[in-house]
N, C-alpha and C positions, 0 to 999 in steps of 0.2 A: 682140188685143193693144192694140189705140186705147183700148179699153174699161177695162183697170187702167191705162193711161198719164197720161189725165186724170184720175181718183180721186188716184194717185200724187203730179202733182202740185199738185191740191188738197191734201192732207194737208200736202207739204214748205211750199208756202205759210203754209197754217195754223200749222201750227208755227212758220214761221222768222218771221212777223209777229207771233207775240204778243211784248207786250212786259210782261215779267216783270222787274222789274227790282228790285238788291238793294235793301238798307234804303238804305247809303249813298249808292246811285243817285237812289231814292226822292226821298230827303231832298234833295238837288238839283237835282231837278225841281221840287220843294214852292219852290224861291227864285224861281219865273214868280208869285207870290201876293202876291209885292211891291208895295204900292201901294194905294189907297184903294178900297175898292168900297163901291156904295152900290146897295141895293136899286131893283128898275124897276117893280115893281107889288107889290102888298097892304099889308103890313107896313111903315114907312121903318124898315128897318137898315141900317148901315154899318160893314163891318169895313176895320181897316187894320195890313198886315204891313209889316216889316222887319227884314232881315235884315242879322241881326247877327256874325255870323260863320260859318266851316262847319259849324256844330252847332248854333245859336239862331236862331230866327226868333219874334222879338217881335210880338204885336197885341194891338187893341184892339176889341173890339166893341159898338157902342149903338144902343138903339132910341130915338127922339124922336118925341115928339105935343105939337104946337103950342109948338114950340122949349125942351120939358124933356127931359129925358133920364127917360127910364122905365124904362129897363135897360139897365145896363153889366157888362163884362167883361171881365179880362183874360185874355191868351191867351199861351199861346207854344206852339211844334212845335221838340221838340228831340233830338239823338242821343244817348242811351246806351248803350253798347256797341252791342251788334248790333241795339238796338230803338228805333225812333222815337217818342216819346209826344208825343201833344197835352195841354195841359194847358189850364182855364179856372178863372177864381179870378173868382165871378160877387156882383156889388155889394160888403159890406162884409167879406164870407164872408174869414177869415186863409188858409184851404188852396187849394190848389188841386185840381182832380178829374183826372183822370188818364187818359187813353185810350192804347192800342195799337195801333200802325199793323197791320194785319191785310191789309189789299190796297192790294194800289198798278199802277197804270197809267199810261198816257201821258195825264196831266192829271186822272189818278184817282184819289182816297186814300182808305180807310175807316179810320175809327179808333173801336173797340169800347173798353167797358167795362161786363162783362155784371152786375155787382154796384151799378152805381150807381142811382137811382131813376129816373130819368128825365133827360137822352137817354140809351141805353142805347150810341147808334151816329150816329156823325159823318162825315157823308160832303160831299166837294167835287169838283166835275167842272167842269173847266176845260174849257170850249167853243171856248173861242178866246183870242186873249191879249185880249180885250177883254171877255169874258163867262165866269161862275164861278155856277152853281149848289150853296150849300149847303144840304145837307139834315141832317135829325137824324128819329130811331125809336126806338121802342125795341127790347127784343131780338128780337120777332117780328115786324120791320119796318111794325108799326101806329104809328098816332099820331105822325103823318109831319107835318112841317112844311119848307116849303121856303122858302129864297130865292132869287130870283134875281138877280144884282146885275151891275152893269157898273162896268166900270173907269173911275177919273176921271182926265183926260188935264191934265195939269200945264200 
């Protein structure tokens, strides 16, 4: 009997810890991205969110070498209806490109868009409220670029 009791409640564990959570939950979790982050090694990138109500959450992202900016972006993560889209509107570009929130976790967001060129998949993984790994792939998760970025303390 010991024998299915702990299998048992391993399984109840596993389930009752995952955290699956809805869009609009999601989307509320995504409000801890608040605030300035700035790359800690390769690349110097800095993204910076704010949120703007319970549906927009506005940012910015650039990369700088030897104080020019060499690539800029804007951003927002916002709700429609039942779906969450990231969107970036990247240098001079008038549209913006469009992603779908596809998975979400406790501090973990994917957001797909399997027609676009290149990233195909935008992913952020919040480590801690002081550390934020974003990543980008394409649709076969090759041609992987990451950041890692720490929060700026005001």
């Amino acid at each position: 009997m010991r024998r299915f009791t702990l299998p048992g409640l391993l399984l109840i564990f596993l389930v009752t810890s995952c955290y699956r959570p809805s869009h609009r939950q999601a989307f509320e979790d995504m409000k801890m991205l608040e605030g300035k982050w700035t790359s800690v090694e390769g690349v110097r990138f800095s993204e910076s969110w704010e949120v703007v109500n319970d549906s927009l959450l506005k940012g910015v992202g650039y990369s700088m070498n030897n104080g020019d900016t060499v690539f800029a972006e804007q951003l927002k993560i916002y709700r429609m209806g039942e779906f969450v889209l990231y969107a970036a509107k990247v240098g001079s570009n008038t549209d913006y490109i469009h992603f779908r929130l596809e998975e979400a976790g406790k501090g973990n967001w994917t957001f797909v868009n399997p027609v676009h060129d290149y990233p195909n998949i935008i992913k952020y993984s919040l480590k801690n409220d002081s550390t934020l790994v974003a990543r980008t792939s394409n649709i076969k998760g090759n041609k992987i670029v990451e950041f890692k970025l720490k929060k700026e303390r005001r």
